[in-house]
N, C-alpha and C positions, 0 to 999 in steps of 0.2 A: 275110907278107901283112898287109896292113894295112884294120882295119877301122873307118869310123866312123860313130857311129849319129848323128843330129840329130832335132832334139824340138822343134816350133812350139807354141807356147804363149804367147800372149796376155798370160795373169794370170799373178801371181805364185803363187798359191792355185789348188789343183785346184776347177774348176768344178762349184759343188752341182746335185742331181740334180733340182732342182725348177727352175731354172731348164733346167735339157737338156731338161724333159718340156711344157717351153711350147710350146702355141699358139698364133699370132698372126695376124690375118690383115685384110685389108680389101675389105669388101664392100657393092655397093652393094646395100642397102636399100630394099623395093617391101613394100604392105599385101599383107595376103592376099586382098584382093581382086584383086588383081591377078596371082595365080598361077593359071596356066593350069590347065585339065584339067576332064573332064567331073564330077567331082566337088564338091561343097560342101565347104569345110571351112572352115564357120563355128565350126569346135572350137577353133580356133587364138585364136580371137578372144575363146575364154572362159577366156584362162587366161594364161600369163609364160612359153609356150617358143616357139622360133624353127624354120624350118626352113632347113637349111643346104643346102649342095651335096653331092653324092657324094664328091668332089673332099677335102673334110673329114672325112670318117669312113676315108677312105686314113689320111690324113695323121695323124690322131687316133689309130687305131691302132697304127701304127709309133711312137708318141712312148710308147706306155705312160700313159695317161692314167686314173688313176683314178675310178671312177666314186662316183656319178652325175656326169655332166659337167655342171660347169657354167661359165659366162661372164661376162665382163664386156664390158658395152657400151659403148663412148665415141664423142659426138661432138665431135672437134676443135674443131670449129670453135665451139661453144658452151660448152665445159669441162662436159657435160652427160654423168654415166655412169649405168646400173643394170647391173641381173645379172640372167641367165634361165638357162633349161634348153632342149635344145633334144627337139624332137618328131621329127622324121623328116627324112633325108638325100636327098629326092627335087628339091630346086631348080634351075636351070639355074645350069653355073658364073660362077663371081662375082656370083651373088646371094644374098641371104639373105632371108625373109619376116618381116614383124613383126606381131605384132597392132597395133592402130591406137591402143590408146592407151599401148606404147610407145615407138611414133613421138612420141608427142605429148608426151610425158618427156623424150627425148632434142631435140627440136626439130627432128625430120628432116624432109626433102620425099619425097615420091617420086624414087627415082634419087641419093640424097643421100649419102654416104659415111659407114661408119660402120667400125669399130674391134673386132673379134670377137679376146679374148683368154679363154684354161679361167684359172679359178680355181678353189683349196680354200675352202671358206665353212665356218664354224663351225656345227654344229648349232643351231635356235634354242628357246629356249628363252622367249622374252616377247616380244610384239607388243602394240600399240595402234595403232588406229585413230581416224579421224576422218573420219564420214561428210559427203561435199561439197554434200548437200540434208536439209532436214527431213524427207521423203519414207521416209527409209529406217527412223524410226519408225513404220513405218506395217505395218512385217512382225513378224511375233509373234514368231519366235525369229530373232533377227535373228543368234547363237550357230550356231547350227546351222546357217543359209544360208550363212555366210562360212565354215564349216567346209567344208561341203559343195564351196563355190566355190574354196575353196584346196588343194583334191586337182589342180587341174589346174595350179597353181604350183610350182616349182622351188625358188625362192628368192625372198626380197623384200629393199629397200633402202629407208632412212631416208631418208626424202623423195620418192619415188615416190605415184604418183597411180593405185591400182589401179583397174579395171573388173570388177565381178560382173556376171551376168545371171539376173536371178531375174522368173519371170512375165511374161515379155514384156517386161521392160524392166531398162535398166541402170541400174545403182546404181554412182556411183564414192566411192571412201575412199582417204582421202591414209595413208599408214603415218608414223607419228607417230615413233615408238619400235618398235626391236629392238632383242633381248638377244639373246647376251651381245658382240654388234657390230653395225656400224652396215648390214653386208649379211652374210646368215643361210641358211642354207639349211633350208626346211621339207620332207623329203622322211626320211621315220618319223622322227619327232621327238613328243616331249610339251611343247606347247608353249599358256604361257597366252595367254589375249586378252582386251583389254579395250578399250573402246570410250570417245575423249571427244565431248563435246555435238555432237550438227551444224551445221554450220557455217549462222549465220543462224538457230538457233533461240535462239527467246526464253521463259522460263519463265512460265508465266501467273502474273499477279496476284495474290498471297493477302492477303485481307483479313478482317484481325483482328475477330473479334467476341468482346466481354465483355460477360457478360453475367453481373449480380449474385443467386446467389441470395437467398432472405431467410431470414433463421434463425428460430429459434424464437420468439424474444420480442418480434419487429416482426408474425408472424400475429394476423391479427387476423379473427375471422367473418365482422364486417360487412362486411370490404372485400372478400367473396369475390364475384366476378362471378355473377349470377345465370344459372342453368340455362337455357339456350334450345334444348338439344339436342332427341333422341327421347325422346318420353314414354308410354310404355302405357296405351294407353284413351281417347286424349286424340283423335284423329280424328272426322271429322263421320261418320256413317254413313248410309244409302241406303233405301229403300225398295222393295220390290217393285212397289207400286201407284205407284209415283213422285210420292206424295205429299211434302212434306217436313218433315219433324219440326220439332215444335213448342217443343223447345226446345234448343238448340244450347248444346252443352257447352264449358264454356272452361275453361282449364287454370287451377286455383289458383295464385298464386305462392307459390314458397318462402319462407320465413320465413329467410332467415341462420340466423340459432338454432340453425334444427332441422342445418343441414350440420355434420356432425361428421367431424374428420379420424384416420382409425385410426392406431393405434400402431405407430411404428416397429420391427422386428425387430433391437434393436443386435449378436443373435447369428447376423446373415446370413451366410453360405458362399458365394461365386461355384460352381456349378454344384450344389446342395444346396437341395432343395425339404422345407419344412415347413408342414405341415398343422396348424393351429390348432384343436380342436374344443372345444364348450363344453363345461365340465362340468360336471351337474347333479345335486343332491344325489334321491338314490335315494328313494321315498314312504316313508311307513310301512304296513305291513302291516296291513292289517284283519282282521275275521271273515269278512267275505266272501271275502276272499283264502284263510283257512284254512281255508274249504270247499272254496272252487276247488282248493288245494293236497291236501286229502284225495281229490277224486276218483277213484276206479278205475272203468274202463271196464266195459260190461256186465254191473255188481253190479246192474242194476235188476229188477222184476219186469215180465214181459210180460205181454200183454193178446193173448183172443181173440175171435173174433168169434161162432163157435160157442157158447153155452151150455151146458153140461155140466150133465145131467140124475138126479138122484139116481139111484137104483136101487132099488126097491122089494125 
């Protein structure tokens, strides 16, 4: 009996398992506005995942896809790609949902064709940003808002033009830079950020002032500008009887002379207070004093009012 086996094979090389585990598919592309159902889901719109068909999470499954799944977006027709995560497998077949500003990445229309392939992304580990208005100085931890805003991201790609929504209004920032490649996946990562100028801001004006002190041996008394501030006692005063006083006090002027400038402390300390007090040579001691200092308390004789009467 004669047996013979036959083997189809394509390659000369057995076929790697990452290309067997691919996904690939095309679909036409609609905003999420445009997805039915009595629901809102303006969640979609705050964040870089897509939603797909049922049709896809079959097909994903059977391939052994490792997670988190992620994608790559291509539009043909413009050589325009990024990368998302997707949210939920509830779309009508052959369509996919996109938030609206990665249609506007890719350059799609409504109804537009687009390219859905799973990708492995490297963990990321460095981003920069660049925000697309002045505007977005204008949030205090501006850290912590894009942090907060990039839990609903998947992954980001080098040259993408992301959308946050913070306080009623959106902020877009173009992604400058990712480490340790050009499309990254942030999904539990430690991952830094850093932020360059925004686009169309311009740094205010700084203008130099020098100003000369004067040393020691150009002071001079005379040249000191005369006092014109507050002066104690110097006010007109009033009457009860509303008469008015007859002679109206004017403020002497100072004499230069007498303005003396105190001595400098050359053993000052930044944060170290020193109390200056005079000191005054002690009197000499008198007799009067060395009675005062003999004094003891109730050595004296008292006095009555009664007169005490001999006694016969």
């Amino acid at each position: 009996m004669l047996s013979l086996q036959f083997s189809f094979n394509m390659f000369d090389h057995p076929m790697p398992r990452g290309f067997q585990n691919r996904f690939s598919t095309q679909y036409r592309c609609y905003s999420v506005s445009m997805l039915a159902g009595p629901n809102d889901r303006s969640d979609v719109e705050k964040g870089g995942k897509i939603i797909m068909p049922p049709s896809a999470l079959d097909q994903l499954s059977r391939l052994n896809i490792t997670y988190p799944m992620l994608f790559k977006l291509t539009n043909k027709n413009s050589d325009r790609m990024t990368h998302c995560g997707v949210l939920e497998f509830v779309a009508d077949e052959g369509i996919c949902y996109l938030p609206h500003w990665m249609m506007q990445n890719l350059l799609l229309e409504e109804g537009g064709l687009v390219q859905v392939e799973s990708v492995n992304l490297m963990v990321a580990t460095y981003s920069k940003f660049q925000p697309q208005s002045p505007d977005f100085l204008d949030i205090t931890n501006p850290k912590a808002v894009l942090e907060n805003a990039l839990r609903n991201f998947a992954c980001l790609t080098t040259g993408d033009v992301i959308a946050i929504n913070y306080n009623e209004k959106i902020y877009e920032l173009r992604v400058m830079e990712t480490k340790p490649d050009k499309a990254v996946s942030i999904i539990e990562c430690d991952m830094n950020v850093d932020f360059d100028a925004p686009l169309g801001y311009k740094e205010p004006e700084r203008h130099s002032q020098h100003h000369e002190e004067p040393t020691e041996e150009e002071t001079d008394p005379a040249n000191y500008e005369m006092d014109v501030g507050f002066r104690a006692f110097t006010g007109s005063g009033n009457r009860l009887d509303g008469k008015k006083k007859g002679i109206e006090p004017s403020p002497a002027p100072i004499d230069p002379s007498d303005i003396r400038r105190g001595i400098p402390n050359y053993e000052f300390k930044v944060g170290r207070i020193t109390f200056i007090r005079n000191s005054r040579p002690q009197p000499k001691k008198t007799e009067e004093d060395d009675s005062v200092s003999n004094f003891i308390a109730f050595s004296g004789e008292g006095q009555s009012l009664r007169k005490k009467g001999r006694k016969p």
